[in-house]
TORKOL-4160 file (C-alpha; in steps of 0.2 Angstrom, whole numbers, padded with zeros to 4 digits, m for minus):
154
<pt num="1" X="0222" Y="m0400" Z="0137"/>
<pt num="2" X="0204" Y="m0399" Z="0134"/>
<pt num="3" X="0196" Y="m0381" Z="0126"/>
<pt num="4" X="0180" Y="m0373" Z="0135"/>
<pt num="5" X="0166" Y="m0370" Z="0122"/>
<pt num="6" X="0166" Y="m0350" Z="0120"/>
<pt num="7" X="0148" Y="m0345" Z="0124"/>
<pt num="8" X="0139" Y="m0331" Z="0111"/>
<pt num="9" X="0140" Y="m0316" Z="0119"/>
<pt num="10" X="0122" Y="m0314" Z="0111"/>
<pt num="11" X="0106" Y="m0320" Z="0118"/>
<pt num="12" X="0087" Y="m0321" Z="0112"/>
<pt num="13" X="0073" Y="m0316" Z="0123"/>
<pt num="14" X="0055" Y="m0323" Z="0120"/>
<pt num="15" X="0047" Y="m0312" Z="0134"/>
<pt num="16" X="0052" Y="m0294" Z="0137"/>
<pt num="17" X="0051" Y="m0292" Z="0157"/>
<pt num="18" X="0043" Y="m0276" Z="0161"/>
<pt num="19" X="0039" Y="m0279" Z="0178"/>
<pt num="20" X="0052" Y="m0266" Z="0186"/>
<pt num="21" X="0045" Y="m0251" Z="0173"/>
<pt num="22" X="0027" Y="m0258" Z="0179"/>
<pt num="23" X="0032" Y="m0254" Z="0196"/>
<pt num="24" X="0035" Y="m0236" Z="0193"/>
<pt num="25" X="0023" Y="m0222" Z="0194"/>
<pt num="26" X="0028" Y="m0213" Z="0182"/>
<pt num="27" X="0033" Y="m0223" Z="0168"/>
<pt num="28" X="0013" Y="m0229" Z="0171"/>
<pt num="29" X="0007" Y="m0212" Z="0169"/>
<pt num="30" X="0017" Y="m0208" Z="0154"/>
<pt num="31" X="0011" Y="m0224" Z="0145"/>
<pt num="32" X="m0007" Y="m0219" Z="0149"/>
<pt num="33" X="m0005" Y="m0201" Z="0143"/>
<pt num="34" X="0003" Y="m0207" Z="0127"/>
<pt num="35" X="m0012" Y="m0219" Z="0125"/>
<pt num="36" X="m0024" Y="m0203" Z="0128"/>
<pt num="37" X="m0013" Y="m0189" Z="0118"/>
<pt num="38" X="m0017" Y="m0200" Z="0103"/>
<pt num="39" X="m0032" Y="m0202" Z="0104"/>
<pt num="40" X="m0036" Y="m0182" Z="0107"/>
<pt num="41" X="m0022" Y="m0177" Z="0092"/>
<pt num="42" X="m0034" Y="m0188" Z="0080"/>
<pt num="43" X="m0049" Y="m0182" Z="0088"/>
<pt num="44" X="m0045" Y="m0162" Z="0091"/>
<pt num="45" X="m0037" Y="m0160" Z="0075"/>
<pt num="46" X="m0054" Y="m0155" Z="0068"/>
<pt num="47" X="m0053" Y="m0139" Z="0079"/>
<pt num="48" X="m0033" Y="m0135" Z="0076"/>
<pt num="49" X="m0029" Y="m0138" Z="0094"/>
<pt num="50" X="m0013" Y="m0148" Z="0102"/>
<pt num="51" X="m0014" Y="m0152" Z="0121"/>
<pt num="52" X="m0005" Y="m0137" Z="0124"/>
<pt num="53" X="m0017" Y="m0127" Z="0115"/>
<pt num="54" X="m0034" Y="m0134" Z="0121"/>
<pt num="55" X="m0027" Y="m0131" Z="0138"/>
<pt num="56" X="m0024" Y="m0116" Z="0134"/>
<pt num="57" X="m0040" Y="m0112" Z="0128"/>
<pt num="58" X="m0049" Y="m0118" Z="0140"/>
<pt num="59" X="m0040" Y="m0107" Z="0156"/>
<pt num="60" X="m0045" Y="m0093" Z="0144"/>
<pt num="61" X="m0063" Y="m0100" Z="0141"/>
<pt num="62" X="m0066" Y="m0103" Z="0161"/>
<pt num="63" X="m0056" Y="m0088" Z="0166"/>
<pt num="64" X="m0061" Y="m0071" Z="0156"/>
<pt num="65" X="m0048" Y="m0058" Z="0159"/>
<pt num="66" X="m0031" Y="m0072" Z="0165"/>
<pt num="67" X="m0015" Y="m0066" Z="0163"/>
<pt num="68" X="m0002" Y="m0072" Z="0153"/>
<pt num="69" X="0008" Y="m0073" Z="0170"/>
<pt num="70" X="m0007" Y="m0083" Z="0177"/>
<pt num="71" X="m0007" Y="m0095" Z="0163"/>
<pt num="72" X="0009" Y="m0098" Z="0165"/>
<pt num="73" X="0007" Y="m0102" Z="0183"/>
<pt num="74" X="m0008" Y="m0112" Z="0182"/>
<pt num="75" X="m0002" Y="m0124" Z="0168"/>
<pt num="76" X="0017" Y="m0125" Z="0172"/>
<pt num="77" X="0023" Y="m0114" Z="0156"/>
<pt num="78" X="0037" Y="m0105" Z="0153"/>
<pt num="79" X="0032" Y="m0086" Z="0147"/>
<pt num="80" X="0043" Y="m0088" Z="0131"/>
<pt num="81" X="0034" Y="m0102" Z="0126"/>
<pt num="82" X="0017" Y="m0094" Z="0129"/>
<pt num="83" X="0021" Y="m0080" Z="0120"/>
<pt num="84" X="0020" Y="m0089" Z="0101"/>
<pt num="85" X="0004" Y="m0099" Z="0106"/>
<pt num="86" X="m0005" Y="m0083" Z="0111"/>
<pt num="87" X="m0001" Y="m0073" Z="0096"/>
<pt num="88" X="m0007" Y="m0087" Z="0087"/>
<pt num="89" X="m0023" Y="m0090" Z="0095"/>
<pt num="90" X="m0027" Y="m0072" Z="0092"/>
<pt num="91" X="m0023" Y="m0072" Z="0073"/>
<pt num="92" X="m0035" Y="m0085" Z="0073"/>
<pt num="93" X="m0046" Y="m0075" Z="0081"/>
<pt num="94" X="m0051" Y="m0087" Z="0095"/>
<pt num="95" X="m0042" Y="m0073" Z="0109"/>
<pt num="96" X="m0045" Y="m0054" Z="0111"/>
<pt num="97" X="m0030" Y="m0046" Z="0123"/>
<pt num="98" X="m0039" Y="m0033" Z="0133"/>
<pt num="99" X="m0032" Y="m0020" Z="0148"/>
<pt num="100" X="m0034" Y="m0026" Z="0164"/>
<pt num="101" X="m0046" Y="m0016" Z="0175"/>
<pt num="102" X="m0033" Y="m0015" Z="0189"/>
<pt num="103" X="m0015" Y="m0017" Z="0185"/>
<pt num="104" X="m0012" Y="m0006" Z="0171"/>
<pt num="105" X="0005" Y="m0017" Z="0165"/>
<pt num="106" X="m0003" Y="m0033" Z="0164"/>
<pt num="107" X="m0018" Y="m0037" Z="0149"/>
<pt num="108" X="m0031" Y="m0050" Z="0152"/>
<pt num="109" X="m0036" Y="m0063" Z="0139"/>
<pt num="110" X="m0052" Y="m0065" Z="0134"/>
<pt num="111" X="m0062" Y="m0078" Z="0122"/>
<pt num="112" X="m0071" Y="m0072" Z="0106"/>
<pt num="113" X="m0086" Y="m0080" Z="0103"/>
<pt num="114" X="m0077" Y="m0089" Z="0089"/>
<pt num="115" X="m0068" Y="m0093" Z="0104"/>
<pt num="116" X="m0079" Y="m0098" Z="0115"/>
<pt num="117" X="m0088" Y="m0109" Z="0100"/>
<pt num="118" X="m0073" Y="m0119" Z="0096"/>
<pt num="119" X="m0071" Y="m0123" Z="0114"/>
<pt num="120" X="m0088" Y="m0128" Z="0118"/>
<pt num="121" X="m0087" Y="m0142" Z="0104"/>
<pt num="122" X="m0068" Y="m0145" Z="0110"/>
<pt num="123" X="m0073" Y="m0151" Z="0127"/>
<pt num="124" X="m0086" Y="m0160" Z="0124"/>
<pt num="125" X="m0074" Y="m0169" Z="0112"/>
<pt num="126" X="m0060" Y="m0172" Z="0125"/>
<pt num="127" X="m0072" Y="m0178" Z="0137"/>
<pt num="128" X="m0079" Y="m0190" Z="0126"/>
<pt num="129" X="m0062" Y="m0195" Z="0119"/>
<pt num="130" X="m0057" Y="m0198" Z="0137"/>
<pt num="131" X="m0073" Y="m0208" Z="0142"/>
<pt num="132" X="m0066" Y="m0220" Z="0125"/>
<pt num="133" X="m0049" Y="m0220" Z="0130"/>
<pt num="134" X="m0053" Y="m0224" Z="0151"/>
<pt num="135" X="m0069" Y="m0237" Z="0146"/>
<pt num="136" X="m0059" Y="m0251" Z="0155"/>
<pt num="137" X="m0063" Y="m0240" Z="0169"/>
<pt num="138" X="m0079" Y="m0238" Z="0180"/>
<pt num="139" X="m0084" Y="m0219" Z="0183"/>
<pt num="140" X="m0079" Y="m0220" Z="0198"/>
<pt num="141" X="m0063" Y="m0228" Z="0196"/>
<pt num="142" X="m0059" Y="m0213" Z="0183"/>
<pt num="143" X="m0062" Y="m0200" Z="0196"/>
<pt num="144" X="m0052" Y="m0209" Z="0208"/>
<pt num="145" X="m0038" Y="m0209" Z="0194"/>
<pt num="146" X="m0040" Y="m0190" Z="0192"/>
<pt num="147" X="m0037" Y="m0187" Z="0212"/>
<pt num="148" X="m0026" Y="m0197" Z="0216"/>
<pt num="149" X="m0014" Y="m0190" Z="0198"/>
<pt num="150" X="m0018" Y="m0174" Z="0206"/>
<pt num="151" X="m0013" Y="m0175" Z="0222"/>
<pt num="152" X="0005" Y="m0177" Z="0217"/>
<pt num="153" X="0004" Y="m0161" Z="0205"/>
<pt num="154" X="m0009" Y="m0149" Z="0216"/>
């Protein structure tokens, strides 16, 4: 009676096939955000500011007087989470918390002009930064990018 040559139950592979992930929308959006968060936690950290503070920041730096609860809206944050970054932006003194002129529960959030400093260099950075990090892309093709991402968000 002949044996039959057991076969390894391991293989090698020479190429890694990528091609179904490749397909996918979002795993190509989280690969080019990874690429782009790298680039701006090396670039922002001059200011102190993670992603979620910068975009923080700037809400507050285009919108005088938001809310904690518009903040929360606009940027898709939970209000616990928002509550440590506030305090922490107003220690640093980049934030003043002042009472809203029309709802007397509710307190807007305004820049200082420390604030409003650190931010005008902070932006200029991230644009530039993202300039580097698109520059296999034309201008156009960037803004394309930028719409069509939004359109599944907005």
């Amino acid at each position: 009676m002949a044996t039959k040559k057991s076969i390894p139950d391991t293989t090698a592979v020479d190429a890694v096939d990528t091609r179904f992930l490749q397909s996918l929308l979002g795993y190509n959006a989280r690969r080019a955000a990874l690429s782009i968060i790298g680039v701006f936690l090396e670039r922002l950290a001059v200011y102190g500011l993670k992603p979620v503070d910068f975009s923080v920041m700037s809400v507050i730096h285009h919108n005088p007087g938001v809310t904690s609860r518009q903040l929360c809206a606009s940027l898709s944050i939970l209000p616990p989470n928002l509550v440590g970054l506030i305090q922490s932006l107003e220690s640093r003194g980049l934030i003043d918390r002042k009472p809203h002129p029309t709802d007397g529960r509710a307190v807007g959030l305004h820049p200082t002009d420390k604030g409003v400093t650190l931010m005008l260099q902070a932006e200029v950075t991230a644009f530039e930064l993202e300039i580097d990090a698109s520059s296999k892309l034309t201008a156009k093709q960037r803004q394309t990018l930028v719409q069509l991402l939004q359109k599944i968000y907005l």
